[in-house]
Backbone bond lengths (Angstrom), bond angles and torsions (degrees), N, CA, C in turn:
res aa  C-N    CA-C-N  psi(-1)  N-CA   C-N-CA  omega(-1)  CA-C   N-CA-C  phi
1 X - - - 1.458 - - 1.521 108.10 -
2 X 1.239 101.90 146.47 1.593 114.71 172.66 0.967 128.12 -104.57
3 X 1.347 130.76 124.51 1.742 112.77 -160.05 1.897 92.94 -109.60
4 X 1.272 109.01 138.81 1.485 106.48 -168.49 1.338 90.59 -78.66
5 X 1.451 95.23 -154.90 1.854 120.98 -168.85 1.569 84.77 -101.80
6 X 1.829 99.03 146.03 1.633 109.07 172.80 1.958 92.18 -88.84
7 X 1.458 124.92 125.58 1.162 109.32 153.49 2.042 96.14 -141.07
8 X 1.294 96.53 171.93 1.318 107.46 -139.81 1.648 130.55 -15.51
9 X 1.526 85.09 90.68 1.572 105.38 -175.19 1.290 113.60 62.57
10 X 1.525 124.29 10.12 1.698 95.69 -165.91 2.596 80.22 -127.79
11 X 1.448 89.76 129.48 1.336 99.59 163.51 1.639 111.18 -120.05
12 X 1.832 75.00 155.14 1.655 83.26 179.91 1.732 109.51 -127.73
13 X 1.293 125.75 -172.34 0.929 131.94 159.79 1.546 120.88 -134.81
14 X 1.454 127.35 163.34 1.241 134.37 -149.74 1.898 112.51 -130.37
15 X 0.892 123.88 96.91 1.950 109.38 -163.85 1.481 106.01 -137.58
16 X 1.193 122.07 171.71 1.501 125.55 173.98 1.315 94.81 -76.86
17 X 2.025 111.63 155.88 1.460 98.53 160.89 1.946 94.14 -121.42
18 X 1.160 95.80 157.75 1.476 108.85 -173.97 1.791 104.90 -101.51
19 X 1.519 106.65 165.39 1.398 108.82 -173.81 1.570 127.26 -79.13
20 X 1.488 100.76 17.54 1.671 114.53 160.39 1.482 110.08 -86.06
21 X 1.257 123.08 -17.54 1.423 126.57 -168.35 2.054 111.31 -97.22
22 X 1.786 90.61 -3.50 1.698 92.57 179.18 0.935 100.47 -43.97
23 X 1.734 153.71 -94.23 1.091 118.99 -139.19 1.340 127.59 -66.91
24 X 1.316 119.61 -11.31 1.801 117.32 -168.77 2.061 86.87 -66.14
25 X 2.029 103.54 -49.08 1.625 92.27 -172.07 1.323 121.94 -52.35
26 X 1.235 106.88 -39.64 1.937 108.61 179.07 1.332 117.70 -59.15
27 X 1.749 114.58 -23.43 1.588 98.65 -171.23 1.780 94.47 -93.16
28 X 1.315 128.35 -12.44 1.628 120.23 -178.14 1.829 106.62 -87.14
29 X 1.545 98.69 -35.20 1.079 110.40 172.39 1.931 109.28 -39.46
30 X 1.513 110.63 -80.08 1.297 142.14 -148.64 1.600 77.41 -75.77
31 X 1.667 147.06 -32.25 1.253 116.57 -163.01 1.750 106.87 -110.17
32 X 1.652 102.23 -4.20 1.704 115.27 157.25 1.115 89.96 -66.53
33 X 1.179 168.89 -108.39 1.387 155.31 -34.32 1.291 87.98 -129.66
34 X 1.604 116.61 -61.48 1.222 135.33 -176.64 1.351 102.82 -41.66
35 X 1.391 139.48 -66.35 1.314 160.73 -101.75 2.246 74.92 -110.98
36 X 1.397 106.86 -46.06 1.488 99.16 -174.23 1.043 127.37 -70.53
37 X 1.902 104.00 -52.42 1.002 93.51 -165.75 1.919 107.48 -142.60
38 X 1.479 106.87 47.35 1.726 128.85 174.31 2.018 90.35 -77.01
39 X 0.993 126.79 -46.61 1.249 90.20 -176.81 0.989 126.26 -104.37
40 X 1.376 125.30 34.72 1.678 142.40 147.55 1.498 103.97 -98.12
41 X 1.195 129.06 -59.03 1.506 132.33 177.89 1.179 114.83 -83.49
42 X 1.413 125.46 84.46 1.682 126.62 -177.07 1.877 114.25 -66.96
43 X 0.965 91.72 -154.19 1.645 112.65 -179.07 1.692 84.09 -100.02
44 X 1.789 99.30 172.89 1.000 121.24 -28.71 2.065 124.64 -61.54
45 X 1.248 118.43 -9.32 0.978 127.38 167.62 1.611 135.32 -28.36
46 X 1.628 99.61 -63.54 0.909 122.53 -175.88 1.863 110.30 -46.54
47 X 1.253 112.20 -61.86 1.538 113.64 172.56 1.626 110.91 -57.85
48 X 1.452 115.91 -47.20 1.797 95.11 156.01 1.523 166.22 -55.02
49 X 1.743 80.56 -24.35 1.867 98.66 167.06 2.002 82.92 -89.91
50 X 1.049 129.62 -55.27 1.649 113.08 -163.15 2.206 110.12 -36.11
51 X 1.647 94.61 -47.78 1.142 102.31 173.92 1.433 125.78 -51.58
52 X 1.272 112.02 -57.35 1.729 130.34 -178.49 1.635 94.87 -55.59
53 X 1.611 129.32 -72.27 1.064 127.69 -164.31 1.240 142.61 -75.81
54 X 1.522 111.45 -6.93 1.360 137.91 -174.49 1.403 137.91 -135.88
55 X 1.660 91.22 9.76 1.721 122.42 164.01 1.426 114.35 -59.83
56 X 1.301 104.03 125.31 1.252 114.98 -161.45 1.507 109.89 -80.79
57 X 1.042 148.01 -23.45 1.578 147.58 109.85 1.686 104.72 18.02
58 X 1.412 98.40 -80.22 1.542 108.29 -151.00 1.203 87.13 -70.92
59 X 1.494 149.61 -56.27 1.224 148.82 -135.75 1.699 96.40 -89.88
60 X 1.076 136.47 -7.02 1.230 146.91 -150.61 1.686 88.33 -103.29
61 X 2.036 91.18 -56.30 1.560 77.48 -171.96 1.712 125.54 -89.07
62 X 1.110 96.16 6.42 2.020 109.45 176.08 1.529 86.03 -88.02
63 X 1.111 146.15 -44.56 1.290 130.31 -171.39 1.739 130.43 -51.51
64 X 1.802 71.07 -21.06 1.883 87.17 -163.97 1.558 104.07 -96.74
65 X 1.234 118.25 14.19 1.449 126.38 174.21 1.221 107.72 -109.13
66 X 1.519 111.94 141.35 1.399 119.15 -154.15 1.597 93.27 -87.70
67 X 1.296 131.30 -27.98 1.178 121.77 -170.71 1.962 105.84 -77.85
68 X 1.256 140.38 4.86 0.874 146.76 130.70 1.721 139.72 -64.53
69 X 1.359 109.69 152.53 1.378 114.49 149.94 1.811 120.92 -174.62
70 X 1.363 98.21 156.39 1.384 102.22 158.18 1.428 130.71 -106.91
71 X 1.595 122.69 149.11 1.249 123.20 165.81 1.342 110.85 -109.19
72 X 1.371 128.97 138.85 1.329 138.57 168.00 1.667 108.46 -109.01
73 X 1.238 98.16 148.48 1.536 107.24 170.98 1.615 98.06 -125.53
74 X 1.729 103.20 123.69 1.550 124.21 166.87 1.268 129.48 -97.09
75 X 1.040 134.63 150.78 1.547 130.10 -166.22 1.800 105.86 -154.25
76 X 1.239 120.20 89.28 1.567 113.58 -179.72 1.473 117.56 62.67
77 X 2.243 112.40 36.17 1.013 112.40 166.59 1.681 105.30 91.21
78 X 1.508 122.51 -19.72 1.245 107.74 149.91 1.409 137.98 -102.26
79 X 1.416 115.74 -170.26 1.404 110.47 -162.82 1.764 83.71 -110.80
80 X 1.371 120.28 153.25 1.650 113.51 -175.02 1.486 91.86 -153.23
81 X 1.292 135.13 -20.07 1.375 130.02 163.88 1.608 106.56 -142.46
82 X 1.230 105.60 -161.79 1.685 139.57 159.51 1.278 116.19 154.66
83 X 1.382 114.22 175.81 1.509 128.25 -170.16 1.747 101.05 -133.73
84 X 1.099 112.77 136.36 1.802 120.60 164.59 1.486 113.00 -104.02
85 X 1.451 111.02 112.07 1.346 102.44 177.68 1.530 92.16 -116.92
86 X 1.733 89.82 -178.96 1.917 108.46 -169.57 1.091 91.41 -155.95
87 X 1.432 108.54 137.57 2.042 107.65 143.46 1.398 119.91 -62.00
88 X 1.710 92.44 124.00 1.337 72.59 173.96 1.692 166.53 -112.88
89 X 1.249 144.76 -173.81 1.305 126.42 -140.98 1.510 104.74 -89.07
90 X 1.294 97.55 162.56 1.644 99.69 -174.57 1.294 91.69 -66.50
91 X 1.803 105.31 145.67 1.465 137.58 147.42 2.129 79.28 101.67
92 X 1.116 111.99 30.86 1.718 109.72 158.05 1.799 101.57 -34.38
93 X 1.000 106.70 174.81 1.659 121.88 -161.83 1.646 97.57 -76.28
94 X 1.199 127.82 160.40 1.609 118.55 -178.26 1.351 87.96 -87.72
95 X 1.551 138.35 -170.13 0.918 135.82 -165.77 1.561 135.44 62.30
96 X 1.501 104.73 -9.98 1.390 100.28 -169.22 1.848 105.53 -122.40
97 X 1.511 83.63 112.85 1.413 98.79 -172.76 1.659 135.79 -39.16
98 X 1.591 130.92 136.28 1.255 109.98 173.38 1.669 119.71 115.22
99 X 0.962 130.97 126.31 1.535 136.03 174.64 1.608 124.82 -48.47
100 X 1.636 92.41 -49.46 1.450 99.79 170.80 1.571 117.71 -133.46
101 X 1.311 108.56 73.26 1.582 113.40 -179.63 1.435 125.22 -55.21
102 X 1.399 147.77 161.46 1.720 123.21 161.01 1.601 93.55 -132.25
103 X 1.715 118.54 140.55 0.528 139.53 -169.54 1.608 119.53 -85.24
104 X 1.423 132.84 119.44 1.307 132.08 -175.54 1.488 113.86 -87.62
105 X 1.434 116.65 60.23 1.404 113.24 173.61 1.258 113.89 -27.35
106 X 1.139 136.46 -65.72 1.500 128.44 -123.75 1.707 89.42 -160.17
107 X 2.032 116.19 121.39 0.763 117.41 -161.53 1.859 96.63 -161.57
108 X 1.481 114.74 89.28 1.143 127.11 141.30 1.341 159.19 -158.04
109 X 1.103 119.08 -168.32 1.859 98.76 -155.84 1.982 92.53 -134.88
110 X 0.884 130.22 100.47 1.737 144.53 166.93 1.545 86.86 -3.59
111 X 1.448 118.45 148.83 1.086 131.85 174.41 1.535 122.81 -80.20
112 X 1.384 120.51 -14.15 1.096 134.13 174.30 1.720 113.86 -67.89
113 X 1.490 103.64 -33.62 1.090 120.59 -161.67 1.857 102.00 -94.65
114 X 1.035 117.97 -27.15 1.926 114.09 168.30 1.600 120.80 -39.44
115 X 1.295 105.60 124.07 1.106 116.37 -168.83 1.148 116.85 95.82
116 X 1.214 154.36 -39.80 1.122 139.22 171.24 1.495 138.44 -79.37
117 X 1.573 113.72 27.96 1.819 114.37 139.13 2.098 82.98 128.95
118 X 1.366 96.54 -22.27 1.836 114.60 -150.58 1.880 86.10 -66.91
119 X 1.236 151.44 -31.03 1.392 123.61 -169.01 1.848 90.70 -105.52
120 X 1.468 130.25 -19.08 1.276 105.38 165.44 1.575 110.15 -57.40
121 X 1.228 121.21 -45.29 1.778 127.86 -173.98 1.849 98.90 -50.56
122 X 1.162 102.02 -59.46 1.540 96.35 -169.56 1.322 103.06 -62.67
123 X 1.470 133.40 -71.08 1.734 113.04 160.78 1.742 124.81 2.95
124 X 1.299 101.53 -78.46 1.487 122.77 168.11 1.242 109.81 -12.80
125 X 1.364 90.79 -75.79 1.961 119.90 -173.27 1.961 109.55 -48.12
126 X 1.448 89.91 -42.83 1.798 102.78 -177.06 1.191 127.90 -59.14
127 X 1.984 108.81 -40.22 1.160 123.08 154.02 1.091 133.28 -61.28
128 X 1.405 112.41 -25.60 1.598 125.62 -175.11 1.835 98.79 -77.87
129 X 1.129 135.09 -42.85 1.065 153.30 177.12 1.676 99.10 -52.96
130 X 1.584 117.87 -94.69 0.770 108.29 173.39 1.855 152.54 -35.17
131 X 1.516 90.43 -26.12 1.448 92.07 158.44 1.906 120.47 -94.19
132 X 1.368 96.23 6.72 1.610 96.55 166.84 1.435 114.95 -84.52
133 X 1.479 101.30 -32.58 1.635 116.63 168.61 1.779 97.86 -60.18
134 X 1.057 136.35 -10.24 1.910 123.84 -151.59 1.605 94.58 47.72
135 X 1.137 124.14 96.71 1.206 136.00 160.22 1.656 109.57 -120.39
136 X 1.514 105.78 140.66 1.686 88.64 -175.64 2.125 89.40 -105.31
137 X 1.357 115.84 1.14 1.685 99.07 -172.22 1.674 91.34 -162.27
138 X 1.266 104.92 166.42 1.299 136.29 -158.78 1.663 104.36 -132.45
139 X 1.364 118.46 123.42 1.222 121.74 -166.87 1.699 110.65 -145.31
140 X 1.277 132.39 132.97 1.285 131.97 143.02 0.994 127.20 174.86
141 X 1.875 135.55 166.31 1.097 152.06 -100.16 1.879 94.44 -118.77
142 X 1.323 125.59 129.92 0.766 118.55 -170.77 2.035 109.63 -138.77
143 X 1.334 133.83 110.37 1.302 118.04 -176.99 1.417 125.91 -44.92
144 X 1.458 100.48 131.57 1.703 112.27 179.08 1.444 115.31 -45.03
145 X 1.207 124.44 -18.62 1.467 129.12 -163.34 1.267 107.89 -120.89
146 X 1.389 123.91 28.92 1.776 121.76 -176.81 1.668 99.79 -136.08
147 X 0.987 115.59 83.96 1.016 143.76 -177.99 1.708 127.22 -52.30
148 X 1.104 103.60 -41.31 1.511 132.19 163.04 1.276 113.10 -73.19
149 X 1.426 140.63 -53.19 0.706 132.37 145.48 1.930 143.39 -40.49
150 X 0.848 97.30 -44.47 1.791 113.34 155.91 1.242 122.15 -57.13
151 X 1.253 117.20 -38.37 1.001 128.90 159.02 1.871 138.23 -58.47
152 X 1.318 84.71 -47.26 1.745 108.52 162.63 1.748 106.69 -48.64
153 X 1.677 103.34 -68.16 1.413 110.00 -170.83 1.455 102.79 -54.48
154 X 1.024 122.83 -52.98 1.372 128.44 -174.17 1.773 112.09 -37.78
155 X 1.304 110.81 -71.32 1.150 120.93 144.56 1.550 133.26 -8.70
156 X 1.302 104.14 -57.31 1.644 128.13 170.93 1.919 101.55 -81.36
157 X 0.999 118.96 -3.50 1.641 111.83 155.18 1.755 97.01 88.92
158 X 1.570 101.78 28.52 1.832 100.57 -178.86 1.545 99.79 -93.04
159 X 1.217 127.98 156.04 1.694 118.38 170.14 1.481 81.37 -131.34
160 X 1.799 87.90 163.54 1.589 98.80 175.98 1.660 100.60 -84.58
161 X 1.718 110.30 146.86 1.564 113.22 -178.18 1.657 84.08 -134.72
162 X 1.353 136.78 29.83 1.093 108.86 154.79 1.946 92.54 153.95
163 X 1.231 116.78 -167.36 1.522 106.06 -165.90 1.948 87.81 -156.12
164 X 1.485 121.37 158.62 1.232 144.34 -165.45 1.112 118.51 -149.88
165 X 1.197 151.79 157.50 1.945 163.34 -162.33 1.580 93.95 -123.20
166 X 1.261 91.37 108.86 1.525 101.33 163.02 1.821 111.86 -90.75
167 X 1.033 123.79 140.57 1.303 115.91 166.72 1.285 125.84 -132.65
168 X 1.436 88.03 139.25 1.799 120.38 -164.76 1.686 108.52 -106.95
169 X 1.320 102.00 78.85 1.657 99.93 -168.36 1.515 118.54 56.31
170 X 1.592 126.46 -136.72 0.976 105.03 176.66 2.216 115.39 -84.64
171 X 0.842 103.58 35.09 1.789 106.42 -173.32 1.953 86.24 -117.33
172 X 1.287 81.34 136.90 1.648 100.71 164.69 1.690 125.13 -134.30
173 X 0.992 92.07 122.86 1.772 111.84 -151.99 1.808 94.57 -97.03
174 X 1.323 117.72 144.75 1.496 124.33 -161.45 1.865 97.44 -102.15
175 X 0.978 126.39 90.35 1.711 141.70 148.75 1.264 111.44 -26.95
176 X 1.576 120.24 130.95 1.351 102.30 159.83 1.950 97.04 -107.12
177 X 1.371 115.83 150.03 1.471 110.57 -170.70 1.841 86.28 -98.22
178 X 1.355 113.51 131.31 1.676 128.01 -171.84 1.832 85.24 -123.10
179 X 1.378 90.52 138.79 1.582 102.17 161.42 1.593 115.60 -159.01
180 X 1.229 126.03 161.19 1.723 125.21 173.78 1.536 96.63 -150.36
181 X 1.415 105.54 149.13 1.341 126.49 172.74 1.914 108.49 -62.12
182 X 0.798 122.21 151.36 1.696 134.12 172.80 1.572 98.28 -72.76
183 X 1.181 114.45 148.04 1.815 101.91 178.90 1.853 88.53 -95.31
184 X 1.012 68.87 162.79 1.524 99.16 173.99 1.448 97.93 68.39
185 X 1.354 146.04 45.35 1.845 127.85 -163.25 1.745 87.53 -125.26
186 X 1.358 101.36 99.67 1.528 99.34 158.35 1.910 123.92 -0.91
187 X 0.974 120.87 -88.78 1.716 115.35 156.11 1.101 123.19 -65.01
188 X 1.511 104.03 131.83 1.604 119.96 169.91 1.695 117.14 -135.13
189 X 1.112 102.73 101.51 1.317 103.98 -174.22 1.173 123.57 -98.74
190 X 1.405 100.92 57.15 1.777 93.59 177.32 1.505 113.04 -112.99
C-alpha cells in the first residue's frame, strides 16, 4: 500500500484492486469518464461505450489476468481516482521506447480531487508497478484535445513518440501516443 501525501487535511491511500471489486471499478470507472469527457462525447454514445467498457463482467475478467492491473486511490472510504495498467501487447505503438514497456490504459483522478499531490501519487504507484512487472518504460494514449491532461504527462517526463485513433462509436478522435523510459531501467531507447 501507498500512503499518499497529507495536503489540506484530506489523506488518501493508493492499492491494487482485485476482480471482486469489478463492480465498485465500473461504476468510478464509467462516472470518471463521464466527469471528463460527457461533454465532448454526448449521448447517445456515451451510455454505450460506458456499457461496453466498464461492464463489470469484462473488467472482472481482465482483472483476473496476471498481465493486468488496477490502482485505486481512497480517501475516507471513497474511491476518487485510479489508473488501469497492462503489459503491453505485441505490436505496442512504434515509437515507444524499451523491451518491456506497460501500458497505462486508464488514468484518472475525480475532479474534486486536482491539485492536491493525489495524480502525482497515482503516477508514483504506476511506476512502482511497472517496475515490479521489470518494465523498462511507461506508455499511453492520451486525447489531442485535453490539454490539462498533456500537460500532467508532460510534467510526469512522458513525450509524445507518436499519435493513435481512439474510437468513439462511429467518431474517431486523434491520440497523441506519450511514453518515457523508467529511470534507472537498463534499456533506454530513446
Amino acid at each position: 500500500m501507498i500512503d499518499g501525501a497529507m495536503q489540506e487535511q484530506a489523506a488518501f491511500t493508493i492499492r491494487a484492486c482485485g476482480p471482486e471489486e469489478a463492480v465498485r471499478l465500473g461504476a468510478i470507472g464509467a462516472r470518471l469518464f463521464t466527469q471528463a469527457y460527457g461533454p465532448t462525447h454526448p449521448e447517445p454514445e456515451l451510455s454505450a461505450y460506458l456499457a461496453r467498457s466498464f461492464a463489470p463482467a469484462r473488467l472482472a475478467a481482465e482483472l483476473a489476468d496476471p498481465g493486468r492491473r488496477a490502482l485505486v486511490v481512497e480517501s475516507g472510504g471513497q474511491w476518487i481516482g485510479y489508473a488501469y495498467m497492462r503489459d503491453s501487447p505485441e505490436g505496442w505503438p512504434s515509437g515507444v521506447p524499451g523491451r518491456r514497456p506497460v501500458e497505462i490504459v486508464r488514468f484518472y483522478v475525480d475532479a474534486e480531487w486536482h491539485g492536491r499531490g493525489v495524480a502525482q501519487q497515482l503516477m508514483a504507484a504506476c511506476e512502482e508497478e511497472a517496475r515490479r512487472r521489470g518494465a523498462d518504460a511507461l506508455w499511453l494514449a492520451v486525447w489531442q484535445e485535453a490539454p490539462r491532461a498533456i500537460a500532467f504527462y508532460r510534467r510526469a517526463g512522458f513525450e509524445v513518440v507518436g499519435t493513435a485513433t481512439f474510437e468513439f462509436g462511429d467518431r474517431l478522435d486523434d491520440d497523441f501516443v506519450m511514453a518515457r523510459p523508467l529511470a534507472g531501467a537498463a534499456d533506454r531507447a530513446w
